[in-house]
N, CA and C atoms of all chains as a GROMACS GRO file, in nm:
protein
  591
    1UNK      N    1   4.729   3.045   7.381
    1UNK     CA    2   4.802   2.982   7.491
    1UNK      C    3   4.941   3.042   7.506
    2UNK      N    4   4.984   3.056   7.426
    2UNK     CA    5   5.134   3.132   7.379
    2UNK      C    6   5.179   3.271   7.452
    3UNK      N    7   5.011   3.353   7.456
    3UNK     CA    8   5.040   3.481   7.479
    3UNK      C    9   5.015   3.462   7.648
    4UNK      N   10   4.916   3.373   7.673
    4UNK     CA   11   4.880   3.384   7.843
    4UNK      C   12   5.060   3.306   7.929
    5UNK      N   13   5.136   3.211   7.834
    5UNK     CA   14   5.262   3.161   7.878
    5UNK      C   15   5.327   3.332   7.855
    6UNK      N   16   5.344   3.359   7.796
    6UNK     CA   17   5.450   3.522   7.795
    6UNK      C   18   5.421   3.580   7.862
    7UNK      N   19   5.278   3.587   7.919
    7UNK     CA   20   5.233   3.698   8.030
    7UNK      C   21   5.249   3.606   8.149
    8UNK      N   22   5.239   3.501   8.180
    8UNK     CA   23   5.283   3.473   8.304
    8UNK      C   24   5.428   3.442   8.361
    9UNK      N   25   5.496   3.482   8.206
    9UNK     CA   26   5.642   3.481   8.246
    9UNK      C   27   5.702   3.616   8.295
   10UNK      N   28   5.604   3.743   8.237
   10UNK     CA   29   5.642   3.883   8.253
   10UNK      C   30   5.623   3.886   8.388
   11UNK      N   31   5.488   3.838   8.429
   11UNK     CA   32   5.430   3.857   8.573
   11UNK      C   33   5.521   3.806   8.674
   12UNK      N   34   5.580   3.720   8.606
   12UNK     CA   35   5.674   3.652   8.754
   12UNK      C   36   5.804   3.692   8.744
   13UNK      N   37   5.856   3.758   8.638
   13UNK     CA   38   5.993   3.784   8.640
   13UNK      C   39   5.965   3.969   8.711
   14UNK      N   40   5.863   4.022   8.671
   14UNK     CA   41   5.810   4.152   8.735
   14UNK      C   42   5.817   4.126   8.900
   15UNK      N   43   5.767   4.056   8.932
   15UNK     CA   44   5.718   4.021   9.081
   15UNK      C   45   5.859   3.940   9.136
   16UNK      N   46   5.917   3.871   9.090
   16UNK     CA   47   6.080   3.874   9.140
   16UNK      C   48   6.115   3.995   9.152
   17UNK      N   49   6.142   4.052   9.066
   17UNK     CA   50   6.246   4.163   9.090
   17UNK      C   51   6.186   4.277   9.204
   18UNK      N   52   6.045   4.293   9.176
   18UNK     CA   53   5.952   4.398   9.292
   18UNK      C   54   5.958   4.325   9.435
   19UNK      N   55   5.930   4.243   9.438
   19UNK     CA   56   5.958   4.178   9.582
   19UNK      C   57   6.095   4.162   9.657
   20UNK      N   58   6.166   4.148   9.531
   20UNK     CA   59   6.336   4.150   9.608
   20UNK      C   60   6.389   4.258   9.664
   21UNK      N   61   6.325   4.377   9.590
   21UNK     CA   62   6.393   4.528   9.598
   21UNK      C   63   6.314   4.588   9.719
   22UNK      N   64   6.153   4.552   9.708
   22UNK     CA   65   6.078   4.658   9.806
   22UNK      C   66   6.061   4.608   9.937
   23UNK      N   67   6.102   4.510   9.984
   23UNK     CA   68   6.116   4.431  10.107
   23UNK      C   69   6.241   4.339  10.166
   24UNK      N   70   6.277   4.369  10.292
   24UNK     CA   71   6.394   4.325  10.342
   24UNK      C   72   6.386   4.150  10.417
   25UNK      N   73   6.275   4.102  10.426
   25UNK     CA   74   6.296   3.927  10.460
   25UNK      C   75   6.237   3.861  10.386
   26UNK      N   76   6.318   3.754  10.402
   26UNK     CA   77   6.255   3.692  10.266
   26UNK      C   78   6.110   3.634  10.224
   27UNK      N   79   6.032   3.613  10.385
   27UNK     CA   80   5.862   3.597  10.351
   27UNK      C   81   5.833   3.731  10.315
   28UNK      N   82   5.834   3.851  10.371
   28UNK     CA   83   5.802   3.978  10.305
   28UNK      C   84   5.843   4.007  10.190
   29UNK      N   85   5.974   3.931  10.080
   29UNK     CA   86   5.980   3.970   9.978
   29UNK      C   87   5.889   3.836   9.876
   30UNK      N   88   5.882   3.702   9.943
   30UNK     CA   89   5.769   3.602   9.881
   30UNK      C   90   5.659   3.673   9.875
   31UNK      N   91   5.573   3.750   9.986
   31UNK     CA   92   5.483   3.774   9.993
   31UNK      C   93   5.400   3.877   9.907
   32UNK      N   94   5.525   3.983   9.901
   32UNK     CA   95   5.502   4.093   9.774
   32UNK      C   96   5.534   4.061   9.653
   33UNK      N   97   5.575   3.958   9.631
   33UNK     CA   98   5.632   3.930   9.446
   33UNK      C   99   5.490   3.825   9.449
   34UNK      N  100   5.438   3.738   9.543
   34UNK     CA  101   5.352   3.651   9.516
   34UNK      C  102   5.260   3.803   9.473
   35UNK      N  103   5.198   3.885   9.576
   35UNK     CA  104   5.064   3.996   9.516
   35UNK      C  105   5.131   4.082   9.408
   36UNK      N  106   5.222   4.109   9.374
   36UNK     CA  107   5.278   4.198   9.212
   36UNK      C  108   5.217   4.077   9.108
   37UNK      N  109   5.256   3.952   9.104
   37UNK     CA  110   5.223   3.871   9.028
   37UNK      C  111   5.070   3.846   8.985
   38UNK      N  112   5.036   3.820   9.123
   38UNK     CA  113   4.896   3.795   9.094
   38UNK      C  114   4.833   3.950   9.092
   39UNK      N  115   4.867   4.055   9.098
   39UNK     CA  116   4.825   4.153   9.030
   39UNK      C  117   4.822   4.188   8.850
   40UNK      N  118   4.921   4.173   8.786
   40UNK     CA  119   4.925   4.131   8.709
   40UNK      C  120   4.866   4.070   8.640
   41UNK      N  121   4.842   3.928   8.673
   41UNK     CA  122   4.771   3.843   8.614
   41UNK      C  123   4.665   3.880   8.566
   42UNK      N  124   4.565   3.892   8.745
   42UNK     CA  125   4.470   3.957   8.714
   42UNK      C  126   4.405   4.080   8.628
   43UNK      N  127   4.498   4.188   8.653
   43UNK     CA  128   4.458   4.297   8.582
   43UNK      C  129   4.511   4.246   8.414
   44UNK      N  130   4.578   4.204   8.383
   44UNK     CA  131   4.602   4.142   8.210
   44UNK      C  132   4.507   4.102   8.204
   45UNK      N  133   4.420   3.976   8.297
   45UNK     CA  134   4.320   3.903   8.237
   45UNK      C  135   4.205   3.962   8.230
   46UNK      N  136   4.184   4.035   8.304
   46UNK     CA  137   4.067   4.172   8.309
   46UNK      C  138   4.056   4.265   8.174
   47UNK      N  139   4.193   4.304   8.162
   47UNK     CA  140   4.257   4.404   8.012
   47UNK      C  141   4.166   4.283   7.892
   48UNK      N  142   4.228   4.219   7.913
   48UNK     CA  143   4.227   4.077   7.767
   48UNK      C  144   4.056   4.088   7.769
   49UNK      N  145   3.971   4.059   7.844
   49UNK     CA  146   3.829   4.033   7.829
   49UNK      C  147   3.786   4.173   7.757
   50UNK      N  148   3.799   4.286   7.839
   50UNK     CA  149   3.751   4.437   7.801
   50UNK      C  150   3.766   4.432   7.660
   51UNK      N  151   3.952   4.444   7.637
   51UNK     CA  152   3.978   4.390   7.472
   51UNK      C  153   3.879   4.327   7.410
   52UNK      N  154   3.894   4.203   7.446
   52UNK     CA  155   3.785   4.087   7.370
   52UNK      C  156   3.650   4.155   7.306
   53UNK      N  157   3.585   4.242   7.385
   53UNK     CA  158   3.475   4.259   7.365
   53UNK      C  159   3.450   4.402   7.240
   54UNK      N  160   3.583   4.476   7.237
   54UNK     CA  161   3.591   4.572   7.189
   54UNK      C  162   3.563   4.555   7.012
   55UNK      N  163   3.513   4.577   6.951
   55UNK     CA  164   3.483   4.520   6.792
   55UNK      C  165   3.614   4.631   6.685
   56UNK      N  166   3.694   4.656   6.751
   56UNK     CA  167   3.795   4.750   6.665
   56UNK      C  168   3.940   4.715   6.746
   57UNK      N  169   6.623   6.133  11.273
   57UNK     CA  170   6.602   6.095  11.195
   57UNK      C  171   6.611   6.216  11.089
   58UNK      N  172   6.697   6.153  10.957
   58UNK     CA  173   6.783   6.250  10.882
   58UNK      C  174   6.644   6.311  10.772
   59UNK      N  175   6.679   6.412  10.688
   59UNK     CA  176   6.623   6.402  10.515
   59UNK      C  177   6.674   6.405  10.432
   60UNK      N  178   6.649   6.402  10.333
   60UNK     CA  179   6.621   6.345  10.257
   60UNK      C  180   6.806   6.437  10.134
   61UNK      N  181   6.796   6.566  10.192
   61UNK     CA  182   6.939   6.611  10.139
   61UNK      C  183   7.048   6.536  10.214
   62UNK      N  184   7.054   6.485  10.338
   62UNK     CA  185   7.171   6.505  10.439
   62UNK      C  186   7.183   6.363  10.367
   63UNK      N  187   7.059   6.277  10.323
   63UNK     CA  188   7.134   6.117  10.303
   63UNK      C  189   7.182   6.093  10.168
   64UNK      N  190   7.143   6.205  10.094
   64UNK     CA  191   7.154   6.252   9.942
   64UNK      C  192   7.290   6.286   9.958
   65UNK      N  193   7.356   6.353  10.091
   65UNK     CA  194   7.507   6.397  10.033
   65UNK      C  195   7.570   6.326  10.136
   66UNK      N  196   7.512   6.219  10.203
   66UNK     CA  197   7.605   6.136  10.327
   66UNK      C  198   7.636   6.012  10.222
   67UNK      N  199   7.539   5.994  10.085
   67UNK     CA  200   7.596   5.876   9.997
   67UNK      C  201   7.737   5.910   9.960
   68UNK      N  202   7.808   5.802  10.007
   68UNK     CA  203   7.919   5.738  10.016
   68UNK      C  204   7.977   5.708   9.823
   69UNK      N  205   8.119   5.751   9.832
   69UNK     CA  206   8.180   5.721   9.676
   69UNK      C  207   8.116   5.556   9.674
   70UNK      N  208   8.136   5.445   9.784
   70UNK     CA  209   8.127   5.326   9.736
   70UNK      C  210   8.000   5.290   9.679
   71UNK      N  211   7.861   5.404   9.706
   71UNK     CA  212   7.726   5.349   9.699
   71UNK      C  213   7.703   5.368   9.547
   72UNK      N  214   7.803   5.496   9.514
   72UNK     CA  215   7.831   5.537   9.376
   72UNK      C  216   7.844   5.409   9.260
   73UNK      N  217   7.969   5.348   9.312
   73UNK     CA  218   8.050   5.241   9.242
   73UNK      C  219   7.974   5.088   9.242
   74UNK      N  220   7.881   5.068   9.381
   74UNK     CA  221   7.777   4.990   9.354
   74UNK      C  222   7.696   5.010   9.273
   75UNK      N  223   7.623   5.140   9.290
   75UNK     CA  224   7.500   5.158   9.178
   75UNK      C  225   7.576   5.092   8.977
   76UNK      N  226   7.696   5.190   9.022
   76UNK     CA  227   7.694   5.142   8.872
   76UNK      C  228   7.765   5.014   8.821
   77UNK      N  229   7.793   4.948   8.896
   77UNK     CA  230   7.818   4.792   8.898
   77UNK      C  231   7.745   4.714   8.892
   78UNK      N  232   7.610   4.756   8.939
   78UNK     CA  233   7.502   4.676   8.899
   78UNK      C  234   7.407   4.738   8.779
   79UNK      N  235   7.475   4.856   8.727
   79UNK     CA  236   7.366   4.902   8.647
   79UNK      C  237   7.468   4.831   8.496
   80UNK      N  238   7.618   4.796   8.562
   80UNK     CA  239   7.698   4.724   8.375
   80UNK      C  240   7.674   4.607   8.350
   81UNK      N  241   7.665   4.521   8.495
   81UNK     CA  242   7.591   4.366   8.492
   81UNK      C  243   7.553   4.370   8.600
   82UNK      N  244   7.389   4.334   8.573
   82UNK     CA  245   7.309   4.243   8.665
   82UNK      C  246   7.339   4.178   8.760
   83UNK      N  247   7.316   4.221   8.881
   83UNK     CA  248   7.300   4.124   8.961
   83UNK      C  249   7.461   4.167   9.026
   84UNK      N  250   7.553   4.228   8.975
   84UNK     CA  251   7.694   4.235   9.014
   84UNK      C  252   7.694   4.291   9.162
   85UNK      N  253   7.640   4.434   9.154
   85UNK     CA  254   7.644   4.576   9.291
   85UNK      C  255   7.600   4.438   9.412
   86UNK      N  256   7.504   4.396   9.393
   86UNK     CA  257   7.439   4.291   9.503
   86UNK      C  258   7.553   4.232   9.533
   87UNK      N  259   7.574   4.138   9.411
   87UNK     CA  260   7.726   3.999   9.428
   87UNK      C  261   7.842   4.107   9.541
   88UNK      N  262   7.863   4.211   9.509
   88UNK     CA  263   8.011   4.265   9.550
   88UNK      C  264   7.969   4.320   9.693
   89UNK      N  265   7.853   4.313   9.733
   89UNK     CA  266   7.770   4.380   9.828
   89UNK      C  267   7.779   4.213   9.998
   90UNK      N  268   7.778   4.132   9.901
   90UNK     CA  269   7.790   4.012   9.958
   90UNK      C  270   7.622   3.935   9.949
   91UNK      N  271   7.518   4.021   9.872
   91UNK     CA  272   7.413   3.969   9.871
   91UNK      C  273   7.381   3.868   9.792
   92UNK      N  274   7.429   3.773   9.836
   92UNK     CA  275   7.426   3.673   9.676
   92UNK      C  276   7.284   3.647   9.664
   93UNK      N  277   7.189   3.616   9.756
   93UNK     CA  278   7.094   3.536   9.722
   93UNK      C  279   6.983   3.710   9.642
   94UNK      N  280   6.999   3.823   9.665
   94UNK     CA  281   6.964   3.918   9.637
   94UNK      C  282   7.013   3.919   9.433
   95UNK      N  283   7.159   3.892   9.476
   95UNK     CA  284   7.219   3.895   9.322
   95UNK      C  285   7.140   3.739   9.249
   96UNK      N  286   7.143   3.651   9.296
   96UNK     CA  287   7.104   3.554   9.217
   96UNK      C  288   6.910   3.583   9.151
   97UNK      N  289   6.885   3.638   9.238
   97UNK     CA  290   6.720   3.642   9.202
   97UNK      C  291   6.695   3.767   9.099
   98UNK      N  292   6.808   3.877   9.101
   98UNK     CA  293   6.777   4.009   9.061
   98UNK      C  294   6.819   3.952   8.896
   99UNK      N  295   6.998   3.908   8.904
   99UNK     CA  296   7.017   3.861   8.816
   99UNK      C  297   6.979   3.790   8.683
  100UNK      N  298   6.912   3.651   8.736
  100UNK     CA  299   6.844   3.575   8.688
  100UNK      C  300   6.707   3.654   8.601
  101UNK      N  301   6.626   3.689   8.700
  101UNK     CA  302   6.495   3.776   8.678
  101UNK      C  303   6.537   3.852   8.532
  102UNK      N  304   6.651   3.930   8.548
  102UNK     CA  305   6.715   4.060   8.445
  102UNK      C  306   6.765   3.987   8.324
  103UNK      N  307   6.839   3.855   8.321
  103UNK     CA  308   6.916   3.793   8.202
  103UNK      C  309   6.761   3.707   8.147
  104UNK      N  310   6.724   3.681   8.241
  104UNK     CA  311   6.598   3.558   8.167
  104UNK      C  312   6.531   3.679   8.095
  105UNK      N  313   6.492   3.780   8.098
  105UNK     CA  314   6.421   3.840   8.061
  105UNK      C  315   6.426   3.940   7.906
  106UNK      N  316   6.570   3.949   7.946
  106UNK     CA  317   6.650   3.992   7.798
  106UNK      C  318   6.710   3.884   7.712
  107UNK      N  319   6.721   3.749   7.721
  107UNK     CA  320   6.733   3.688   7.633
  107UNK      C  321   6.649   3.629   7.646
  108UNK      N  322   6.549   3.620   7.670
  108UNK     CA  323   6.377   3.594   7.622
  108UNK      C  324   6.306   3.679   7.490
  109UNK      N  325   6.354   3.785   7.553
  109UNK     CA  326   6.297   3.874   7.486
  109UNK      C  327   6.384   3.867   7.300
  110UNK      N  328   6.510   3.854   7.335
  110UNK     CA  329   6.603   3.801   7.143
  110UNK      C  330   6.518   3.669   7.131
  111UNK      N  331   6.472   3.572   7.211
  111UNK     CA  332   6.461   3.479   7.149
  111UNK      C  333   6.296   3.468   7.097
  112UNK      N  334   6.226   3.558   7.185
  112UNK     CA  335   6.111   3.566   7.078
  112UNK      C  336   6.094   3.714   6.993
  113UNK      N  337   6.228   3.714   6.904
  113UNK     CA  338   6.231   3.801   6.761
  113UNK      C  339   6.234   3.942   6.863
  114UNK      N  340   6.223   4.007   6.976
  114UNK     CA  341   6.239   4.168   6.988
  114UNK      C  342   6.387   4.200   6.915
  115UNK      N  343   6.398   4.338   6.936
  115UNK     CA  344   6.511   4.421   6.909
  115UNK      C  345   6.517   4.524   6.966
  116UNK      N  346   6.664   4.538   7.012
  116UNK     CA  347   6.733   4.698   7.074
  116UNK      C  348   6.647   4.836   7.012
  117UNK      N  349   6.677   4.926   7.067
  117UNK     CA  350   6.591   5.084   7.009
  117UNK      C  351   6.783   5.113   7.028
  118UNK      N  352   6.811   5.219   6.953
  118UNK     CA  353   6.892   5.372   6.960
  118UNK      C  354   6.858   5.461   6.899
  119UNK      N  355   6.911   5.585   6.928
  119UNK     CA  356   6.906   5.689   6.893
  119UNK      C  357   6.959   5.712   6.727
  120UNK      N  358   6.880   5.730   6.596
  120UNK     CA  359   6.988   5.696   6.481
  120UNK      C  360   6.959   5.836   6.408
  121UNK      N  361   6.819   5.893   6.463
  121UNK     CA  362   6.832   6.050   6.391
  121UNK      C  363   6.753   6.023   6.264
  122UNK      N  364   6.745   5.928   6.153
  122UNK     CA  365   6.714   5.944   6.059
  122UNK      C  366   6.567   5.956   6.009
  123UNK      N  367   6.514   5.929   6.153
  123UNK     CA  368   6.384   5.991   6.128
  123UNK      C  369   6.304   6.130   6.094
  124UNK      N  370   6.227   6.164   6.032
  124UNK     CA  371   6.224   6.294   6.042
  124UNK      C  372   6.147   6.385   6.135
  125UNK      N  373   6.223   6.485   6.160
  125UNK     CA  374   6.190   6.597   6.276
  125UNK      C  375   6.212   6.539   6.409
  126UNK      N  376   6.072   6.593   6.464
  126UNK     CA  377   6.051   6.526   6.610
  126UNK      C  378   6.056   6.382   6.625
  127UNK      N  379   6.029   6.328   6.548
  127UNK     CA  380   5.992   6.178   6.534
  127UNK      C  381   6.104   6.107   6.581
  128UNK      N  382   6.201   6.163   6.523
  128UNK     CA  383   6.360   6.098   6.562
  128UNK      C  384   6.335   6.081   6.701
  129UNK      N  385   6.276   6.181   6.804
  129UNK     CA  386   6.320   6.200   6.994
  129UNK      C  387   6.235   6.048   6.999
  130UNK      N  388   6.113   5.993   6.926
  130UNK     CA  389   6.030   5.851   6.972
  130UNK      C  390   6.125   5.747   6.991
  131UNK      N  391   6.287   5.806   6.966
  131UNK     CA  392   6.391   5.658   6.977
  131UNK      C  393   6.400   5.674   7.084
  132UNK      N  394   6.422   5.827   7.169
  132UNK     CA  395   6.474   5.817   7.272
  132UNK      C  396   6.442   5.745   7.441
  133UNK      N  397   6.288   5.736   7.450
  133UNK     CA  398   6.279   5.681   7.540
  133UNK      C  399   6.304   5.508   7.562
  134UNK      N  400   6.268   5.458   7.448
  134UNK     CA  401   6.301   5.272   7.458
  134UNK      C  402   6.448   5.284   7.433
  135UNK      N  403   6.516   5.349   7.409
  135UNK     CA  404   6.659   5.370   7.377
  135UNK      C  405   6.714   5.392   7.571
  136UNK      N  406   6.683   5.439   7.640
  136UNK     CA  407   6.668   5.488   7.760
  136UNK      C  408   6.679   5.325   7.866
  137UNK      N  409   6.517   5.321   7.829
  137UNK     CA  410   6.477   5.169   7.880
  137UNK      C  411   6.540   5.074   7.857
  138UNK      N  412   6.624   5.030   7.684
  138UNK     CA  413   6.747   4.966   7.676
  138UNK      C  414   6.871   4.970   7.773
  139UNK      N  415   6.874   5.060   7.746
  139UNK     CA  416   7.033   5.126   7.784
  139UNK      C  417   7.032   5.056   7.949
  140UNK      N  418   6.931   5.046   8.017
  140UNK     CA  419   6.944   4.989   8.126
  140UNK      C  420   7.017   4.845   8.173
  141UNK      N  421   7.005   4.799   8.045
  141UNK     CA  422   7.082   4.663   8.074
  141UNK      C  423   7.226   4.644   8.086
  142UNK      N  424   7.282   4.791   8.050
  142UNK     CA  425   7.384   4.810   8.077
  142UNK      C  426   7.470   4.717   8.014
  143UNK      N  427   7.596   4.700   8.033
  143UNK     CA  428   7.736   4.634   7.925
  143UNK      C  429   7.624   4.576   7.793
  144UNK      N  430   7.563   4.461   7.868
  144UNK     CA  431   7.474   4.427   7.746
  144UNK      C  432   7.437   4.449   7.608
  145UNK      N  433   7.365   4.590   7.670
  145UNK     CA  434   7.297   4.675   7.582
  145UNK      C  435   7.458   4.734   7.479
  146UNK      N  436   7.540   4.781   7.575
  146UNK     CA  437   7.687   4.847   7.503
  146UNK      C  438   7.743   4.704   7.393
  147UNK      N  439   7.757   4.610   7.433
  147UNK     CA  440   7.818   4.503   7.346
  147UNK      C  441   7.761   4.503   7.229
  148UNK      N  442   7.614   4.492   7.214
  148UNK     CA  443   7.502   4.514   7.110
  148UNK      C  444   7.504   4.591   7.047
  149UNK      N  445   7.548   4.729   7.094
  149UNK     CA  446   7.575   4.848   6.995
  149UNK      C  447   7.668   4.832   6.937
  150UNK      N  448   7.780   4.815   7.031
  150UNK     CA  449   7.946   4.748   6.955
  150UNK      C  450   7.958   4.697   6.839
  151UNK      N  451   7.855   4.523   6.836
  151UNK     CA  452   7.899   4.481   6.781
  151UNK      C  453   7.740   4.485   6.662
  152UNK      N  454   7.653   4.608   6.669
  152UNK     CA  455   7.558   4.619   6.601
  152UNK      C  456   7.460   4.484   6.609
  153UNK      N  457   7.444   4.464   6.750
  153UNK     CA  458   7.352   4.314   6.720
  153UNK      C  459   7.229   4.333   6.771
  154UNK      N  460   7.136   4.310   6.698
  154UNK     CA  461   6.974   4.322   6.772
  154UNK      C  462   6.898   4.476   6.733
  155UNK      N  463   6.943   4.582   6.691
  155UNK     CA  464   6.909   4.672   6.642
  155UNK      C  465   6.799   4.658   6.538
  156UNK      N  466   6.833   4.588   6.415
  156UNK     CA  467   6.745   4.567   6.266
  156UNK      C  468   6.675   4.462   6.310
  157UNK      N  469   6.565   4.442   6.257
  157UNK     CA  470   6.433   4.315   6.239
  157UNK      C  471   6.411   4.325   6.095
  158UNK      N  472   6.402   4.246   6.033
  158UNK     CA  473   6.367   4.165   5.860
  158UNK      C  474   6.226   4.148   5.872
  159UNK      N  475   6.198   4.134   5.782
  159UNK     CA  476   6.045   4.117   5.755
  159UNK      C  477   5.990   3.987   5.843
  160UNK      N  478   6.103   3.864   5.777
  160UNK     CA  479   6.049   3.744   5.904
  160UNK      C  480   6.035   3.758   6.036
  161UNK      N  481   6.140   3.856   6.094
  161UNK     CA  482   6.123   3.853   6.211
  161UNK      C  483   5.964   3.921   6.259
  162UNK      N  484   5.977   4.071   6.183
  162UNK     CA  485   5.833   4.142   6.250
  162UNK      C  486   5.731   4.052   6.246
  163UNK      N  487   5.739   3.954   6.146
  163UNK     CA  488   5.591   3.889   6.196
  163UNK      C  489   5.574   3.764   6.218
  164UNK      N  490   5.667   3.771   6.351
  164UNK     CA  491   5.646   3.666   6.408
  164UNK      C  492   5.568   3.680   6.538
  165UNK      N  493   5.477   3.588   6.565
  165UNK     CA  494   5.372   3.617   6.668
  165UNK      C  495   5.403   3.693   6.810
  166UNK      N  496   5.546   3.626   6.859
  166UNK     CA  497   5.552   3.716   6.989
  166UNK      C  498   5.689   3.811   6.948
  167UNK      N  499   5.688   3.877   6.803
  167UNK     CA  500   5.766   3.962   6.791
  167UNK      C  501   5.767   4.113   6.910
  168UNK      N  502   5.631   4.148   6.919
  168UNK     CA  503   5.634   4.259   7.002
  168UNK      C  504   5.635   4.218   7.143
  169UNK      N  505   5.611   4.115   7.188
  169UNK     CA  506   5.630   4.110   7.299
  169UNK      C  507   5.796   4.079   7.324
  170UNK      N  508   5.879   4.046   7.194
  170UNK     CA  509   6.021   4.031   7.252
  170UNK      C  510   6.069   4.176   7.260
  171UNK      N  511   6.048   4.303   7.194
  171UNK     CA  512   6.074   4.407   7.230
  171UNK      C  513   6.052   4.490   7.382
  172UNK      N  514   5.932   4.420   7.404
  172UNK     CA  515   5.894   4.444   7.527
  172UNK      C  516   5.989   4.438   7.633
  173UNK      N  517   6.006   4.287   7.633
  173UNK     CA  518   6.043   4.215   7.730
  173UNK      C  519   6.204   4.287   7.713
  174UNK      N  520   6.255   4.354   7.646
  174UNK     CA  521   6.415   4.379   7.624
  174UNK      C  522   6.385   4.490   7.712
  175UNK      N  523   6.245   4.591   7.662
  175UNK     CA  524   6.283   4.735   7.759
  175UNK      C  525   6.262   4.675   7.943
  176UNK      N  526   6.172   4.575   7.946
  176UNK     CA  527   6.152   4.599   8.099
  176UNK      C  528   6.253   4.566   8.146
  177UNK      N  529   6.329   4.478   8.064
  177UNK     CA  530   6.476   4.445   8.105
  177UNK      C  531   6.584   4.504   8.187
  178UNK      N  532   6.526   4.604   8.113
  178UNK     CA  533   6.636   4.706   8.168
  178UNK      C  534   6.618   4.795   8.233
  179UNK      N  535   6.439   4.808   8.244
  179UNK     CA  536   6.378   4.936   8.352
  179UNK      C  537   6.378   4.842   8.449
  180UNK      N  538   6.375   4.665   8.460
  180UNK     CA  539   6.368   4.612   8.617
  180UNK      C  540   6.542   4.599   8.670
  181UNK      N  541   6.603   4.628   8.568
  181UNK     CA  542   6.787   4.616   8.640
  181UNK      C  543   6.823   4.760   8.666
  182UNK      N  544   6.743   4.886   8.619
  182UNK     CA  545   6.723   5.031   8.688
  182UNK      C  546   6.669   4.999   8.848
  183UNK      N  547   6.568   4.938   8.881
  183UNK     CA  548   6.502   4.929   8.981
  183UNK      C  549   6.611   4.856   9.081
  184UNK      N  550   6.690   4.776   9.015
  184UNK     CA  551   6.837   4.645   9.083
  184UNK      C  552   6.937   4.740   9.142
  185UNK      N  553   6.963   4.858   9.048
  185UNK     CA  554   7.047   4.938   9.029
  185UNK      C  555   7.043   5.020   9.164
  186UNK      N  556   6.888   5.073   9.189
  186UNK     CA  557   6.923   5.182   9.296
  186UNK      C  558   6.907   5.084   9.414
  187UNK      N  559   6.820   4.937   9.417
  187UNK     CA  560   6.831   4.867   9.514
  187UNK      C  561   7.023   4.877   9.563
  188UNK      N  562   7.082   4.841   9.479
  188UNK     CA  563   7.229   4.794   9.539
  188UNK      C  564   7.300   4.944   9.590
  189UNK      N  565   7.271   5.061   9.578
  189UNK     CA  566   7.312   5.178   9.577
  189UNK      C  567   7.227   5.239   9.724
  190UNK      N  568   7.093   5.185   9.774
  190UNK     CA  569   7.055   5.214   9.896
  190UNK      C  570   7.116   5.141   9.973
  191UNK      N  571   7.161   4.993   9.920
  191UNK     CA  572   7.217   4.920  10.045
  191UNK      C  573   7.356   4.935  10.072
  192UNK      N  574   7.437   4.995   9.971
  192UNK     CA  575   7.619   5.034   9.978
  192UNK      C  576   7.523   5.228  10.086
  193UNK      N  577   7.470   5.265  10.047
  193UNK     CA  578   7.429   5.385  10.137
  193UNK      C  579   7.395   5.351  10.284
  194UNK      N  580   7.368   5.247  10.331
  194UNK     CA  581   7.341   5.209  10.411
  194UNK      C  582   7.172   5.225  10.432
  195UNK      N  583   7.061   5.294  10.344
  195UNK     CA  584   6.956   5.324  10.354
  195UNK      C  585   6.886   5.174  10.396
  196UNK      N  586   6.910   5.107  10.313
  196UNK     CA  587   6.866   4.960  10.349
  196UNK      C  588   6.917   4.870  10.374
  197UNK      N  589   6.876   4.776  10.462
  197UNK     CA  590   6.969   4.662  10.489
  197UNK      C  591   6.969   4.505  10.363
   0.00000   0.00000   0.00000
C-alpha cells in the first residue's frame, strides 16, 4: 500500500509540474497533468504486474 | 516567423536572470515574472517533492572521486539531477547535510524511493527553470 501511496504521489507531483510548463490555460494545463498522471499510473501499474510475474 | 538562432540570440539579459532565479529557488523566476499562480504550483510540486524525498530516508549524490577509476563519473549524473534544486542542493553541501545514509537508514522500505524523489526534484525545477526563461524571452506567454 505504501509503495502504490509513493507512486501516486510521484504521478501527481510529475503531472503538476508537466501540465504547468507544457500548456498556457489553465483547463489545457488540468487537462495535460490530469493524462501525465494517469499515464503514469497506468504504465507503473502495468510495470508492477510484468514485475510480479517475473520469478527473479 | 523567426528560428530558432535569431530567438536564441534575441534572449534578453532579463530571461537570463529569470532562468536562474528559478533554477536557486523554486518557483522564484515565475514569482518575479508576476506568475504567481504558475510559481505556487511549480513551487509547491518542487519543495513537496524534495522534502518528501529526506523524509522517506533518500540522500544527496556529489561528486567525491573516491571511487575507483571510472566509477567515480556514476556520481556525476544524480549529482547533476541534484544540483537542480538549486540553493537547496548548495546549503546541503555547505552544511554537509543529506549526503551519508547509516545502515538504518538504507533499509528502510522507501529508502530508494527517497533518493528518487530528491533527483526528480530537481530534473522537474530544470523543466520550471527553462519554463520561467521562455516566458522572461517572451517565447511563451
Amino acid at each position: 500500500m505504501r509503495h502504490f501511496l509513493v507512486m501516486t504521489a510521484f504521478a501527481a507531483l510529475a503531472g503538476i509540474v508537466f501540465g504547468t510548463v507544457a500548456k498556457n490555460s489553465a483547463r489545457e494545463q488540468f487537462m495535460y497533468g490530469l493524462k501525465v498522471f494517469a499515464e503514469f499510473m497506468i504504465i507503473g501499474l502495468v510495470l508492477a504486474w510484468i514485475l510480479y510475474f517475473i520469478p527473479f | 516567423m523567426t528560428t530558432v538562432d535569431e530567438q536564441t540570440e534575441g534572449a534578453p539579459t532579463r530571461a537570463w536572470l529569470m532562468g536562474a532565479a528559478a533554477w536557486l529557488v523554486p518557483g522564484l523566476g515565475h514569482l518575479l515574472q508576476g506568475k504567481w499562480w504558475r510559481a505556487l504550483l511549480l513551487s509547491g510540486a518542487v519543495w513537496i517533492c524534495f522534502i518528501a524525498g529526506f523524509q522517506m530516508g533518500g540522500h544527496l549524490f556529489k561528486y567525491t572521486g573516491s571511487e575507483p577509476g571510472l566509477s567515480a563519473l556514476l556520481q556525476v549524473p544524480p549529482m547533476i539531477a541534484n544540483l537542480g534544486n538549486g540553493l537547496a542542493y548548495i546549503v546541503c553541501w555547505l552544511w554537509d547535510y543529506g549526503f551519508a545514509h547509516g545502515e538504518q537508514q538504507a533499509a528502510l522500505p522507501t529508502f530508494e524511493f527517497g533518493w528518487t524523489f530528491l533527483l526528480v526534484a530537481g530534473l522537474l525545477n530544470y523543466l520550471a527553470m527553462l519554463d520561467a526563461f521562455d516566458i522572461a524571452a517572451r517565447r511563451k506567454s
